[in-house]
C-alpha positions, 0 to 999 in steps of 0.5 A: 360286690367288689371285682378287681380285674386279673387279666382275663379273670375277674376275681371276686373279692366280697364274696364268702364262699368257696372259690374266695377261700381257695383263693386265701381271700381278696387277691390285691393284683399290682397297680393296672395301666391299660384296658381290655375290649371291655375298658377294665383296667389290666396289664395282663388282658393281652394273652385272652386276645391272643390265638394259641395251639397247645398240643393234645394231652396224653395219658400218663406223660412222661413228665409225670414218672421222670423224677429229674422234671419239674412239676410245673412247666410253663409253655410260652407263647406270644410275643416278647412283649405280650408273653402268653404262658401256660402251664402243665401240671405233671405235665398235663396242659391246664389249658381249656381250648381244643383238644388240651381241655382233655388234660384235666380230665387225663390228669385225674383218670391216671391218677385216680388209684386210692381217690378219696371223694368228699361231699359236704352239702352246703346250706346253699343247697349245694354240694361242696366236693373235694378229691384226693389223689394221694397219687399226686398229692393233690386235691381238687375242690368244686361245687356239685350244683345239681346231678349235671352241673359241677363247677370246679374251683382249683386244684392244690397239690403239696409239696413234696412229690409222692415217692412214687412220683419222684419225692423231692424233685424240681417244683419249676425249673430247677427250684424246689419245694422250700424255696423262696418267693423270690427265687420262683420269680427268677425262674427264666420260664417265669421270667419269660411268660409273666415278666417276673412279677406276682400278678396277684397275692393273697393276704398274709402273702408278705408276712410269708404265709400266702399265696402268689399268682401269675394269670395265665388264659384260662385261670390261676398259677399259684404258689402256696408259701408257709413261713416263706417256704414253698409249700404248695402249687394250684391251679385257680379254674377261671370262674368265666371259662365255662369249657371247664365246667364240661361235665365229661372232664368230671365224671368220676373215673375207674382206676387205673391199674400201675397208677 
């Protein structure tokens, strides 16, 4: 079994299940000059060291209907030099310490409204879940290990916006769906929290069919790319962080009315 180190997520590499598919395969991060508590290798250990308050979710945020806000928005904390960033999807914290771990489940209660859930049992013994939310265009995917045991894996959500969610309004920044690779990195809030690089890829990300990644405390940013284009944004939950697999933020939620 092969890892290599992404900040605070060790990412495996050999295996063949569903959280390397997510993934788009073996990640290869940009070259490491320091080392964690734990003496592995990283440039980006710093932010799991570093003590931070992200403000409890609401229910149905305002960034979520406004039509001129961006998708993606990444808080930045730290320092200028150790930058910490977090992002919101919809403008729900994915975040997994304090009262911000609610933003997920926030995310998927809201929006719940014409879910479709699919279960494929594997020959692991385990189920292989994903869910829809046409709501948000997006799809979550995760392992139903037994009756209380659910390990989620990420969640994907293409581009554009539904109509009702605005369409074609700003992905990050001011950016778009259609961009390109480099414009995301010049993205001041990108710029500012992660330096302006890719912390990983996935392959076929320079041919321009990937995905690219920023490590953020408690998993993956990532930036789905088709023919150079952007296409879709995720969320990698980090396979370690064990406050995700919390089975409350999973139970499967009573629709909203006006969602």
């Amino acid at each position: 079994m092969r890892a290599r180190q992404v900040g605070s997520i060790v990412v495996l590499c050999s295996l063949s299940g569903s959280l390397t598919a997510s993934l788009g395969g073996c990640l290869a991060a940009k070259p490491k000059s320091e080392t964690t508590a734990g003496n592995l290798p990283t440039d980006y250990g710093a932010e799991a060291q570093t003590s931070i308050q992200v403000e409890a979710p609401i229910s149905a945020p305002a960034e979520r209907d406004d039509k001129k806000a961006a998708l993606i928005r990444v808080a930045v904390f730290g320092s200028s030099s150790q930058p910490v960033g977090v992002p919101y999807l919809y403008g729900y914290p994915l975040y997994a310490d304090g009262g911000a771990l609610q933003g997920v489940r926030l995310l998927r209660q809201d929006n719940w409204g014409g879910a479709e859930r699919t279960d494929q049992p594997g020959p692991d013994g385990v189920v292989h879940v994903t869910e829809r939310l046409p709501a948000l265009n997006c799809e979550f995917t995760g392992i139903q290990e037994d009756e209380t045991k659910y390990v989620p894996i990420s969640v994907e959500c293409d581009l554009p916006a539904p109509r009702d969610r605005g369409g074609v309004r700003p992905v990050i920044g001011s950016i778009g769906a259609g961009a390109r690779p480099a414009a995301v990195l010049q993205d001041p809030s990108i710029e500012k929290a992660f330096l302006g690089e890719w912390h990983a890829k996935s392959q076929g990300f320079d041919a321009g069919d990937g995905v690219g990644y920023f490590d953020t405390p408690h998993g993956l940013l990532g930036f789905k790319f088709k023919n150079g284009k952007l296409a879709a944004v995720s969320f990698t939950f980090a396979p370690p962080e064990q406050r995700w697999r919390t089975q409350e933020l999973w139970s499967e939620p009573i629709a909203n009315e006006g969602t």
